[in-house]
Residue frames as qw, qx, qy, qz and C-alpha x, y, z in Angstrom:
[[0.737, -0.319, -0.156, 0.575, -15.60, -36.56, 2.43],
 [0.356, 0.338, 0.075, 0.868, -14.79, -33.36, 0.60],
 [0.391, -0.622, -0.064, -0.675, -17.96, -31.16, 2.17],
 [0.798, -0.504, -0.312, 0.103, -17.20, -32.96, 5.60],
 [0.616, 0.016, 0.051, 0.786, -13.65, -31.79, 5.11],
 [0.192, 0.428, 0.020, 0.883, -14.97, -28.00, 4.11],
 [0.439, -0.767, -0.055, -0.465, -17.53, -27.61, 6.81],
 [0.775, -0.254, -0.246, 0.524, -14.25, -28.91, 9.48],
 [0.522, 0.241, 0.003, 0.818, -12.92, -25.97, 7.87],
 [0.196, -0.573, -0.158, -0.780, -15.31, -23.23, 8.19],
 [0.714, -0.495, -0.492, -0.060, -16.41, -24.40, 11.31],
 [0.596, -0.315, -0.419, 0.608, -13.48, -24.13, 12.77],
 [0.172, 0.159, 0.000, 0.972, -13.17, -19.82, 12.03],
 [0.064, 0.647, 0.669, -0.361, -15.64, -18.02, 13.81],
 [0.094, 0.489, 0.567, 0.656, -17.75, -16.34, 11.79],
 [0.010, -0.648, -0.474, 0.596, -18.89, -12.42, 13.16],
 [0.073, -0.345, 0.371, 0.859, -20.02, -9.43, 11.83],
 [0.532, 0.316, -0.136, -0.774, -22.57, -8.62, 8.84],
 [0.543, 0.070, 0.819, 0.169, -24.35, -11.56, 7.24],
 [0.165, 0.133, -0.606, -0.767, -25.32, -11.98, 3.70],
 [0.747, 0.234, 0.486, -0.388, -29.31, -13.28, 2.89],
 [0.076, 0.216, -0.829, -0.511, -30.10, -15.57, 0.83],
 [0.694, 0.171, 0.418, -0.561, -33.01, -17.23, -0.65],
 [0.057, 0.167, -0.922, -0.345, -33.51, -20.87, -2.01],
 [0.814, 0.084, -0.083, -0.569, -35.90, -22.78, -3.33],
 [0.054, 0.228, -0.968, 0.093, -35.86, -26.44, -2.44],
 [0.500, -0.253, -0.340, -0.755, -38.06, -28.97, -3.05],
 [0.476, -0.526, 0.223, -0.668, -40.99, -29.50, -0.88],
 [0.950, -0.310, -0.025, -0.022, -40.14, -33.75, 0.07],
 [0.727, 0.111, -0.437, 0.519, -36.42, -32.38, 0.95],
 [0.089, 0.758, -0.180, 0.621, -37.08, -29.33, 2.70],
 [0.493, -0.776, 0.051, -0.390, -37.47, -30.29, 5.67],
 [0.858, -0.184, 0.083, 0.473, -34.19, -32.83, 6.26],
 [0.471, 0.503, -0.032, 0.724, -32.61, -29.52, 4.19],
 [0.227, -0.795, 0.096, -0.555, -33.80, -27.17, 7.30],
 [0.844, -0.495, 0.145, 0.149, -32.48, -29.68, 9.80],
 [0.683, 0.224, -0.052, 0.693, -28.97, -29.70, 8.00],
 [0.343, 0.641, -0.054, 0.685, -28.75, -25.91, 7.74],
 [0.522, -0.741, -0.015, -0.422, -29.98, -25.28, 11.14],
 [0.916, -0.213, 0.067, 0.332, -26.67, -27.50, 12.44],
 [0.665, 0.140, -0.021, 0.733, -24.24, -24.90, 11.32],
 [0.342, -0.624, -0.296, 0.638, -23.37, -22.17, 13.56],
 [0.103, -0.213, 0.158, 0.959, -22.65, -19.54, 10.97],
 [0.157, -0.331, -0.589, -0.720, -26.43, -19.60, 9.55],
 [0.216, 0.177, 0.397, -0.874, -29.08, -17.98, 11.22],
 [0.068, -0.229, -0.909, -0.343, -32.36, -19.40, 10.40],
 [0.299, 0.147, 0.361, -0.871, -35.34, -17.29, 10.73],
 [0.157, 0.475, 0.847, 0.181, -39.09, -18.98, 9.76],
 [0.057, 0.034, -0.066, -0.996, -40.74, -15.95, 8.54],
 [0.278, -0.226, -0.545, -0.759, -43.76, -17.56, 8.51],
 [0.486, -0.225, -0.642, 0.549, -43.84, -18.23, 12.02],
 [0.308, -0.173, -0.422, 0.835, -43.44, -15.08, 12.57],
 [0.183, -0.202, -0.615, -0.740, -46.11, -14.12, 10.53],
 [0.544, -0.548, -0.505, -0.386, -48.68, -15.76, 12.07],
 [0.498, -0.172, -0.488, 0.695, -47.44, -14.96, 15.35],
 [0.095, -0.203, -0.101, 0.969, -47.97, -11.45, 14.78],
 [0.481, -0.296, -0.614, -0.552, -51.41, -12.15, 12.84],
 [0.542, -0.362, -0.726, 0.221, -52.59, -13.62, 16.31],
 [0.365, 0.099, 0.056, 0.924, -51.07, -11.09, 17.88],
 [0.273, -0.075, -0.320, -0.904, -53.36, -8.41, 16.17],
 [0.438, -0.373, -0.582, -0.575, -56.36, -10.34, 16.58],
 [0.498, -0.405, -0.666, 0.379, -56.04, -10.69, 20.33],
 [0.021, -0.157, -0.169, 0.973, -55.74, -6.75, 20.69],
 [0.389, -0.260, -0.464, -0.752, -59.00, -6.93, 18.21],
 [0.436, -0.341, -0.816, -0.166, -60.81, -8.84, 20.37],
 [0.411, -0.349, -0.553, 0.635, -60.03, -7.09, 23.54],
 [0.189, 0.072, 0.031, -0.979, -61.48, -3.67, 21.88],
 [0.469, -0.281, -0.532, -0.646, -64.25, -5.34, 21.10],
 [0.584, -0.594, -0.553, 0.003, -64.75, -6.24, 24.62],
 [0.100, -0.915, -0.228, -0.317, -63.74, -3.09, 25.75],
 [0.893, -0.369, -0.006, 0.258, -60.80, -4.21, 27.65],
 [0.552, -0.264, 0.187, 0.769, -58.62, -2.41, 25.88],
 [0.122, 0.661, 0.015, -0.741, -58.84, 1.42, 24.75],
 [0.702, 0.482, 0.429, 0.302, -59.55, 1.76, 20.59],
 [0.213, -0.587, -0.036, 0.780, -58.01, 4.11, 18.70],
 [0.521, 0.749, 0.156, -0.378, -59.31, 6.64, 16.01],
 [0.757, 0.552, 0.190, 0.292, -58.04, 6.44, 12.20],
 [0.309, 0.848, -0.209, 0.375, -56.05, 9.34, 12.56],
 [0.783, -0.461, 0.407, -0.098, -54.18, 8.07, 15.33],
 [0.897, 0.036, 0.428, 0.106, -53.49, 5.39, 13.47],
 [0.714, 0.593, 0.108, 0.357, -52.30, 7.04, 10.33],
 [0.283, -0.910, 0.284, -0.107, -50.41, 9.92, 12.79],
 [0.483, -0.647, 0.583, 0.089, -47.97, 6.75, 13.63],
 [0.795, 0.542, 0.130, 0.237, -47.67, 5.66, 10.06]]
């Protein structure tokens, strides 16, 4: 009743402005019922970084593929390290 009673509270104030990260460990036969909870309150932003990860892994290998079939222009090392 008490944490039912504080997330009534917080809830109710809207919550802008900077956020704060954090990082938890939780273990792995609660996490997921623990990412369904947090993902239910508006003031937390939930980002899956490993998502995005392999997104962008993909990504990368589709552009590889396309130079290797020629489809799409390569570019030299220096280039590459120019937009480092």
């Amino acid at each position: 009743m008490l944490i039912n009673r504080f997330l009534e509270d917080f809830n109710a104030e809207k919550i802008s402005g900077p956020m704060k990260q954090l990082t938890l460990s939780v273990a792995d036969s609660k996490f997921k019922a623990f990412l369904e909870f947090i993902k239910t309150l508006d003031y937390v932003k939930v980002e899956d970084s490993e998502e995005k990860a392999l997104e962008e892994l993909q990504s990368s290998l589709d552009q590889v593929k396309l130079m290797q079939e020629g489809k799409l222009p390569k570019q030299s090392a220096s280039d590459f390290l120019n937009e480092l």
